[in-house]
N, C-alpha and C positions, 0 to 999 in steps of 0.2 A: 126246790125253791130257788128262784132266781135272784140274784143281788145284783146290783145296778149301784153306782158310785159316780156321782159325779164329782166334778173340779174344774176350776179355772174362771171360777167366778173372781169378781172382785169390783173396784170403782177405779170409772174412767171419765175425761172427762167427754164432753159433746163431740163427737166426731171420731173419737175413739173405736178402739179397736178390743176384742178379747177371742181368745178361743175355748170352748166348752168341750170337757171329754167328758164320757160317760163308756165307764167299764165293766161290761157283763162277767159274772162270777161263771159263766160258761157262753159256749157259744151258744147261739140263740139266733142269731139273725135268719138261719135260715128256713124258721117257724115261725119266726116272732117279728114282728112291722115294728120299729123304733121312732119314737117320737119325742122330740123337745116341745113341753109345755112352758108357760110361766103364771106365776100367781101374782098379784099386786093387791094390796091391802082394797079390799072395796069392790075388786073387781071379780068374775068370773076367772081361772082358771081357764087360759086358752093355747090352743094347740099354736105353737109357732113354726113348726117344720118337722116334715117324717121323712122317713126310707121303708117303705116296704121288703119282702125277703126278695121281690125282683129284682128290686133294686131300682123301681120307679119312687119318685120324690117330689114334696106337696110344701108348699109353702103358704105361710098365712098372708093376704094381700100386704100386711105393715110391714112385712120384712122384706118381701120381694126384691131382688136388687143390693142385698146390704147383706142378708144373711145366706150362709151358704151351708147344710148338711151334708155329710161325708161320712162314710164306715172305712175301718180297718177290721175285716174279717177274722185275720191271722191274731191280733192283737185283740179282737174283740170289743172293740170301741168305738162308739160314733162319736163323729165330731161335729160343732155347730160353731162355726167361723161366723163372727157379729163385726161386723164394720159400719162406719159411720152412724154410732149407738147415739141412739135418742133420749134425751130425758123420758119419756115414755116407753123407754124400753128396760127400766128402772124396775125391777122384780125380780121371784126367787124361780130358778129356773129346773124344772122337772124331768128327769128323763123317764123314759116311759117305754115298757116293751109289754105289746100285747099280742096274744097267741094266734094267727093268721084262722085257724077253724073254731077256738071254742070264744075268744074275744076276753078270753083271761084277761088281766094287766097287773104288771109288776110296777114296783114305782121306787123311785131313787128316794134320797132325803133332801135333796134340793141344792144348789148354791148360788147366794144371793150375789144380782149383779145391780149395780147402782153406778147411773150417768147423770152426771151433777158439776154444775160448773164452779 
């Protein structure tokens, strides 16, 4: 069983800046494709940025340019550097490791980030 932990949510305001870890209870990445989700009340649950175990990386068109994903392999962490946050970027954010052959998914507990002026 995989545990996944995220942190470094919190409230910023418009232009702001946060960085997101998410810490695997083991290594993982190099089976496992890592993905930042977020939820918004209303909304669908959508993928805002991966790392696959190659190490190639997919962003959602909203963040393009502002968000940036990153691993620390040794340390067992991805990270999801958020700059220039949007009121719309206002949700609880998910990390997520799914198993590259069978398409398992593990899933964090969330932490909530809020851009509000």
């Amino acid at each position: 069983q995989v545990q996944l932990v995220e942190s470094g949510g919190g409230s910023v305001q418009p232009g702001g800046s946060l960085r997101l870890s998410c810490v695997a209870s083991e290594s993982v990445m190099n089976i496992y494709h890592i993905n930042w989700f977020r939820g918004a009340p209303g909304k669908q649950r959508e993928l805002v940025a991966g790392v696959g175990t190659s190490g190639n990386i997919l962003y959602a068109d909203s963040v393009k340019g502002r968000f940036t994903i990153s691993r620390d392999n040794d340390k067992k962490t991805v990270f999801l550097q958020m700059t220039m946050l949007e009121p719309e970027d206002t949700a609880v954010y998910y990390c997520n490791a799914r198993h590259e052959v069978s398409g398992y998914s593990y899933w964090g507990q969330g932490t909530q980030v809020t851009v509000s002026s």
